[in-house]
SERO-4910 file (N, C-alpha, C, O; in steps of 0.05 Angstrom, whole numbers):
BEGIN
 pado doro    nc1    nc2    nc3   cac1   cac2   cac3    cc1    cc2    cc3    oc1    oc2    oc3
  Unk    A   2977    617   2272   2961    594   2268   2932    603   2263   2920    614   2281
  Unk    A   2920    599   2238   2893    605   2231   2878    577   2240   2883    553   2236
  Unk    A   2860    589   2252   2829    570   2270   2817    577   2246   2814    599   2234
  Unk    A   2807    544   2240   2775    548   2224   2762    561   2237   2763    559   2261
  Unk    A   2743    580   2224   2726    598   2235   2696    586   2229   2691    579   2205
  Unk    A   2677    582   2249   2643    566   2254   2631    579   2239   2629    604   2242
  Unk    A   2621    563   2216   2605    570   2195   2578    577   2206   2564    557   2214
  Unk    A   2567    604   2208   2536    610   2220   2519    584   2214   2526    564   2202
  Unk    A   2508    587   2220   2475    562   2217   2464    582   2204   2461    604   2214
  Unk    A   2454    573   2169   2433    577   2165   2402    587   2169   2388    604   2158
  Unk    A   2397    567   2193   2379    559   2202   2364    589   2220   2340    591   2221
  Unk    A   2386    613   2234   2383    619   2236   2372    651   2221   2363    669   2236
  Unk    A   2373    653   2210   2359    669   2193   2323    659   2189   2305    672   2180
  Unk    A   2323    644   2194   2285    642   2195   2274    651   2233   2250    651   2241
  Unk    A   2296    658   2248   2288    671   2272   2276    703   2263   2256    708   2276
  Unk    A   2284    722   2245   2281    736   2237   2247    732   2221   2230    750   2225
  Unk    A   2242    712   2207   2215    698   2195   2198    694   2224   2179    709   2229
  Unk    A   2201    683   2232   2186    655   2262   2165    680   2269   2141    677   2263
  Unk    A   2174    707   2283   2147    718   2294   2122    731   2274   2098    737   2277
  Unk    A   2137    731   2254   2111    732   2221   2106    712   2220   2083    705   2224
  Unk    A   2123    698   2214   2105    662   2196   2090    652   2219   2067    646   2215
  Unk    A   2099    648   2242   2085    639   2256   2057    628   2263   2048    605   2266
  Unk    A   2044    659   2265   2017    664   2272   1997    665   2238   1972    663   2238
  Unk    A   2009    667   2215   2007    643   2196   1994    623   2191   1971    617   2187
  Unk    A   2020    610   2194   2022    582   2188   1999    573   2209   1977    564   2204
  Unk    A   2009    579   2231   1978    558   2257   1957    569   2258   1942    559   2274
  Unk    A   1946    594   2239   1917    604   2231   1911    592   2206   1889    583   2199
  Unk    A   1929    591   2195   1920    562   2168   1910    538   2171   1892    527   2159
  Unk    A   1928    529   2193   1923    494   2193   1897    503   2216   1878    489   2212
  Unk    A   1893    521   2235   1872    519   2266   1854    515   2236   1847    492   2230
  Unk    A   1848    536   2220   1823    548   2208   1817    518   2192   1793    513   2190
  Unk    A   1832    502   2184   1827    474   2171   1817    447   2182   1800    432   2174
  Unk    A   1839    447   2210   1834    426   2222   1806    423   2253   1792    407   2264
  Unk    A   1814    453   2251   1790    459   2275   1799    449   2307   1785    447   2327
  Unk    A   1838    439   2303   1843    426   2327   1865    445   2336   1882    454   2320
  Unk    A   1864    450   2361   1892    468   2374   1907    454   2373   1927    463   2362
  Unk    A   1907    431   2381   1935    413   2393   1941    406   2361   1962    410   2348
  Unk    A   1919    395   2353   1937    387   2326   1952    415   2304   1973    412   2291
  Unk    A   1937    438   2305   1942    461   2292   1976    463   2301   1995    465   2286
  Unk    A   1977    461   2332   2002    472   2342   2022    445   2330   2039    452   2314
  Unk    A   2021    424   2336   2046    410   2332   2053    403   2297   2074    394   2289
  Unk    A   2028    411   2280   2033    406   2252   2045    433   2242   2053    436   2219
  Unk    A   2045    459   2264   2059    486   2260   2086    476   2268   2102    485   2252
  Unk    A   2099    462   2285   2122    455   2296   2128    440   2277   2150    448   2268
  Unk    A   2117    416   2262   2138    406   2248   2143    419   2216   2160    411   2200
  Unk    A   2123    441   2213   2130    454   2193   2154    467   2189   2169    467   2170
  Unk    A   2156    492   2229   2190    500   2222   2209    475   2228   2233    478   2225
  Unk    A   2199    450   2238   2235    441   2246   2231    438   2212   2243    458   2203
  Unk    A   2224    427   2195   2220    417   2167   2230    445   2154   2242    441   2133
  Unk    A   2229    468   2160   2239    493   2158   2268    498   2157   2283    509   2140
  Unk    A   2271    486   2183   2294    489   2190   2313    467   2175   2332    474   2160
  Unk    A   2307    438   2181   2319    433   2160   2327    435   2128   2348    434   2115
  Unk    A   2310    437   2124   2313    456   2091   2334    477   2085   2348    482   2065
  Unk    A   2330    487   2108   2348    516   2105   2385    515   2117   2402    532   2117
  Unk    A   2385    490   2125   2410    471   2129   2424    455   2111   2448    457   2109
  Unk    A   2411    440   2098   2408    428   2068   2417    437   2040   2431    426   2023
  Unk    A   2401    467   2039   2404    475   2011   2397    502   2014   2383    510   2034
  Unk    A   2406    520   1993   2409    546   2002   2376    558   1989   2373    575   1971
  Unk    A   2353    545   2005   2326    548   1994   2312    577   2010   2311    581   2034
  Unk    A   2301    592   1990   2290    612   2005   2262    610   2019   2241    609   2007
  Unk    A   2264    609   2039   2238    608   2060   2227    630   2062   2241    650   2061
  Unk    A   2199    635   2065   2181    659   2073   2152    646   2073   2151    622   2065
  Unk    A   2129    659   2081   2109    657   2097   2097    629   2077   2089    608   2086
  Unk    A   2097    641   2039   2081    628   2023   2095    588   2016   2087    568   2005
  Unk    A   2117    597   2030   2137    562   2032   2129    553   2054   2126    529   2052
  Unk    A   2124    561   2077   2112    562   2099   2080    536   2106   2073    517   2120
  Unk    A   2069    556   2083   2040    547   2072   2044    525   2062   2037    504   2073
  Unk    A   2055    526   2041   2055    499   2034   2070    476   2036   2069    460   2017
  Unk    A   2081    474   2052   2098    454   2080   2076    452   2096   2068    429   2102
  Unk    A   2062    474   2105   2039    462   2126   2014    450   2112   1998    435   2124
  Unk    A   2012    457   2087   1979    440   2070   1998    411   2067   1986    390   2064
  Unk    A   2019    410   2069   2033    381   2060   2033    361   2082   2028    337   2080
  Unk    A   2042    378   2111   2040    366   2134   2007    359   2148   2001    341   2164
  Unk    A   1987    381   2134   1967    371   2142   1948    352   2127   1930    339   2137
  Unk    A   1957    351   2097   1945    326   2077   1962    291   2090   1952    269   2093
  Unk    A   1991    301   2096   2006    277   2102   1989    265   2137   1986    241   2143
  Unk    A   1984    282   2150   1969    271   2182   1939    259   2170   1933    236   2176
  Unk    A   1921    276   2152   1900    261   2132   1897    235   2125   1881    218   2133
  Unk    A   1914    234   2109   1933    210   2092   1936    188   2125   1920    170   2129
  Unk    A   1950    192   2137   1962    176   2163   1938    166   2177   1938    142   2176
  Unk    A   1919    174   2188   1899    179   2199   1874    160   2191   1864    140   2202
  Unk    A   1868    173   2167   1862    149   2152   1866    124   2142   1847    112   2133
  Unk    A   1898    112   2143   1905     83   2142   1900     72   2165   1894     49   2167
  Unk    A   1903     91   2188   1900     77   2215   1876     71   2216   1873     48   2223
  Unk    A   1850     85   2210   1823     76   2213   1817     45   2200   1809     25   2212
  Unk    A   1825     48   2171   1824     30   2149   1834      7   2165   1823    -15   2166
  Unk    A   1854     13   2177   1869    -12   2185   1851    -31   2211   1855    -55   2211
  Unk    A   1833    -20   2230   1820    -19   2251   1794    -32   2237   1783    -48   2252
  Unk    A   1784    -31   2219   1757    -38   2206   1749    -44   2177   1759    -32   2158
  Unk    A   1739    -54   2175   1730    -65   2142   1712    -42   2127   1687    -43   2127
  Unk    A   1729    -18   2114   1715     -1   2095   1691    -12   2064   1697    -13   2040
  Unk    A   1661    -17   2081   1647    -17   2052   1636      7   2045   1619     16   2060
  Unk    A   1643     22   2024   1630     48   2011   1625     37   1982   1638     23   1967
  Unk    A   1590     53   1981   1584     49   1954   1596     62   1931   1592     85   1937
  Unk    A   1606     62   1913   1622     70   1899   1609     85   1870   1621     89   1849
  Unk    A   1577     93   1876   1566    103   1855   1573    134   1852   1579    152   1869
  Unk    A   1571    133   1821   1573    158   1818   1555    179   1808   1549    180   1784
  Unk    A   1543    200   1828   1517    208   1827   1534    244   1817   1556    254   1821
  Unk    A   1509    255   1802   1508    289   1799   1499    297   1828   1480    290   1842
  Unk    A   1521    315   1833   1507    325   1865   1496    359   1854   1512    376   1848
  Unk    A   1465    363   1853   1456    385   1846   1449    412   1869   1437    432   1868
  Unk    A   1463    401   1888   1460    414   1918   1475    437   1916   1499    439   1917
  Unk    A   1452    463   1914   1461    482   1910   1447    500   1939   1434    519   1932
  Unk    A   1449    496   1961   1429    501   1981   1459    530   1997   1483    529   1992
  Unk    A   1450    542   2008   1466    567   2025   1481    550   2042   1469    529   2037
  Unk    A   1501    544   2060   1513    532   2079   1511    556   2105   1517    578   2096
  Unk    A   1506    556   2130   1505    564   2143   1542    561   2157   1547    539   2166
  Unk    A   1563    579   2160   1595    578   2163   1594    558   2177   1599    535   2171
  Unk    A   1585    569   2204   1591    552   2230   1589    520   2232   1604    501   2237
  Unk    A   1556    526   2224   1547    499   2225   1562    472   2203   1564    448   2205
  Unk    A   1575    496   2179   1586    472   2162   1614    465   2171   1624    442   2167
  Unk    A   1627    485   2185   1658    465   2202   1652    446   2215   1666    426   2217
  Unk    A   1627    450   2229   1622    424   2254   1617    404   2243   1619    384   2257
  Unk    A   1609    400   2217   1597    389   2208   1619    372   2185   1618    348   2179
  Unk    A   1639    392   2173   1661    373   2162   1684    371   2190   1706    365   2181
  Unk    A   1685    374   2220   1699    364   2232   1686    338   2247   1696    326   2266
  Unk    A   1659    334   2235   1655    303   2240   1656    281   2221   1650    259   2229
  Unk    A   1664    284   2191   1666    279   2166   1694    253   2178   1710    258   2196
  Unk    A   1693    230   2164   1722    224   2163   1737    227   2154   1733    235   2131
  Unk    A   1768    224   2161   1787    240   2156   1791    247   2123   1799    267   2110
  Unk    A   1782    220   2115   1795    219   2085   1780    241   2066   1790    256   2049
  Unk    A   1750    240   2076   1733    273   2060   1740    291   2082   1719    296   2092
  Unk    A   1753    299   2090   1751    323   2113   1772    333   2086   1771    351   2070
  Unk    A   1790    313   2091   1814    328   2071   1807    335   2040   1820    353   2029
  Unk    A   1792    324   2029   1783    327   1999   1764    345   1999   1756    353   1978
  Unk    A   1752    356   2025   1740    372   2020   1748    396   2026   1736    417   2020
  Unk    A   1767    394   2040   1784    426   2057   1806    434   2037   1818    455   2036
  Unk    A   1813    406   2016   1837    426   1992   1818    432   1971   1824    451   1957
  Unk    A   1797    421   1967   1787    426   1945   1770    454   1944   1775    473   1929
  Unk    A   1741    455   1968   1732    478   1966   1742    495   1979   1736    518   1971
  Unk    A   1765    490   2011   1767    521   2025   1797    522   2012   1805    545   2016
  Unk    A   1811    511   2002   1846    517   1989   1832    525   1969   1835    550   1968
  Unk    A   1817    519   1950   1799    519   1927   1820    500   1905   1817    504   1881
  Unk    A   1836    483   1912   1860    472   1886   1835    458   1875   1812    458   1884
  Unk    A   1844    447   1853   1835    434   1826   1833    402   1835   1843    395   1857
  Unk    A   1821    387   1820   1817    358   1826   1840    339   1827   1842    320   1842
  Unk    A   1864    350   1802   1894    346   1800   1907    352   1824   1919    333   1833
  Unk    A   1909    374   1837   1924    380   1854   1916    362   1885   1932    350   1900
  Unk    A   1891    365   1889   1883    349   1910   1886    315   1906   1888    300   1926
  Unk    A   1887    307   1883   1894    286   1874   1924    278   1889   1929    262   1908
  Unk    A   1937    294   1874   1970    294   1878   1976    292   1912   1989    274   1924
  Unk    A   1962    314   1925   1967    318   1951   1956    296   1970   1965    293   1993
  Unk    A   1935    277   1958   1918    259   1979   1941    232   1959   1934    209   1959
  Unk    A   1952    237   1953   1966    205   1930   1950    184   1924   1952    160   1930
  Unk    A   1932    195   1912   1909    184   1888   1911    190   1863   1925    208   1853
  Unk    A   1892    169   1848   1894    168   1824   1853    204   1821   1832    212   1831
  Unk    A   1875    207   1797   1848    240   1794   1816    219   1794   1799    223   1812
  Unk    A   1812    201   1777   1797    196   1783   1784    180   1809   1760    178   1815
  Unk    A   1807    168   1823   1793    164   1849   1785    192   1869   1766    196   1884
  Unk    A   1802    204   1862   1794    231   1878   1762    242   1870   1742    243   1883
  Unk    A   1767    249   1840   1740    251   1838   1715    234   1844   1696    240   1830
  Unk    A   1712    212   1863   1695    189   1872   1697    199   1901   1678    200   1916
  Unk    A   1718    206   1908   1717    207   1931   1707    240   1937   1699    247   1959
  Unk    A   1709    250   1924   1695    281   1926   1662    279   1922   1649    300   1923
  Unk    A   1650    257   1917   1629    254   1906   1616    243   1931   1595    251   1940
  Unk    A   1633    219   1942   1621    205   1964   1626    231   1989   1610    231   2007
  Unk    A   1650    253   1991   1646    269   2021   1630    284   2023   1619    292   2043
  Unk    A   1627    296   1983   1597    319   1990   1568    308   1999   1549    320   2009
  Unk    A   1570    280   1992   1540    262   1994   1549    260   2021   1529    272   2031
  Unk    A   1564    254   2042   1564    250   2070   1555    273   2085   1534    277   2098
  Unk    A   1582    292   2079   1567    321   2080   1546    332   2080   1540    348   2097
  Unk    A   1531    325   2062   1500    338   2056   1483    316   2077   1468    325   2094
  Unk    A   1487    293   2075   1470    283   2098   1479    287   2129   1464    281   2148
  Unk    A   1502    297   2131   1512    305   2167   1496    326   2162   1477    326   2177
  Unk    A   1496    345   2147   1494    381   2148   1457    376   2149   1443    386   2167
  Unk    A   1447    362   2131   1421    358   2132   1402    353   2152   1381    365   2154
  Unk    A   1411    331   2168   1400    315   2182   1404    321   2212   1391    311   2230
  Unk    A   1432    344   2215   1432    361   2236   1412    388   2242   1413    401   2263
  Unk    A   1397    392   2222   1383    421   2221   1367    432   2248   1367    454   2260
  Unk    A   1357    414   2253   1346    412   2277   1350    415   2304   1335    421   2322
  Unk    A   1375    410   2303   1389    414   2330   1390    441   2337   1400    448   2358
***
């Protein structure tokens, strides 16, 4: 009498990955979001999202699939974050569109503190665009906007930006 024999899990083969990708993946999202708790649980749903994948379809996982499952999970908490605010209060923003000629040194420190008080929706247009460095298309795609609203809205976070970063000097 032949017994079906238990098809391995997939899944396990990224145990072999987990103590590399790991420390990774949650130095990507800490260095972005500037939050532990959030760094850690948007690293967790990157491997269960890992893991599923690798259950699914015979997809090759490694550090750089990793990455970008976690820029997806951290544009998608962005994205989330921001409807909830929207939803809480009546958004008026001026909608002009100005040349920003601000070519001034940024001091490191002072400019994280400074886009982790930004709201959510420029925190994110401004963390794929200048520290991922993607293109106005790609940040487009990733925030699910139209390119030219992106580009409005890259216009309005560096003008917020420059007045948080400005108007803090003093401190």
């Amino acid at each position: 009498m032949n017994e079906p024999r238990a098809r391995p899990d997939p899944a396990f083969a990224l145990l072999e990955l987990y103590d590399t990708a790991l420390p990774e993946v949650y130095g990507y999202l800490l260095a972005r979001c500037g939050d532990r708790t959030l760094a850690e649980e948007l690293t967790s749903e990157t491997f269960l999202g890992a893991v599923a994948a690798a259950r699914q379809a015979n997809v090759e996982i490694g550090v750089p699939w990793l990455i970008g499952v976690a820029r997806h999970k951290l544009a998608d908490h962005w994205r989330r974050l921001e409807r909830e605010r929207r939803g809480l209060r009546l958004v008026h923003q001026d909608e002009q569109q100005l040349v920003d000629p601000w070519d001034a040194e940024l001091d490191a420190l002072r400019a994280r503190q400074v886009l982790a008080q930004l709201e959510p929706h420029h925190q994110a247009a401004l963390t794929l665009r200048y520290l991922d460095g993607l293109g106005v298309p790609r940040v487009a795609e990733l925030l699910g906007r139209t390119v030219h609203a992106t580009e409005a809205l890259l216009v309005r976070a560096r003008s917020a930006f420059r007045r948080a970063y400005e108007g803090g000097k003093d401190d």
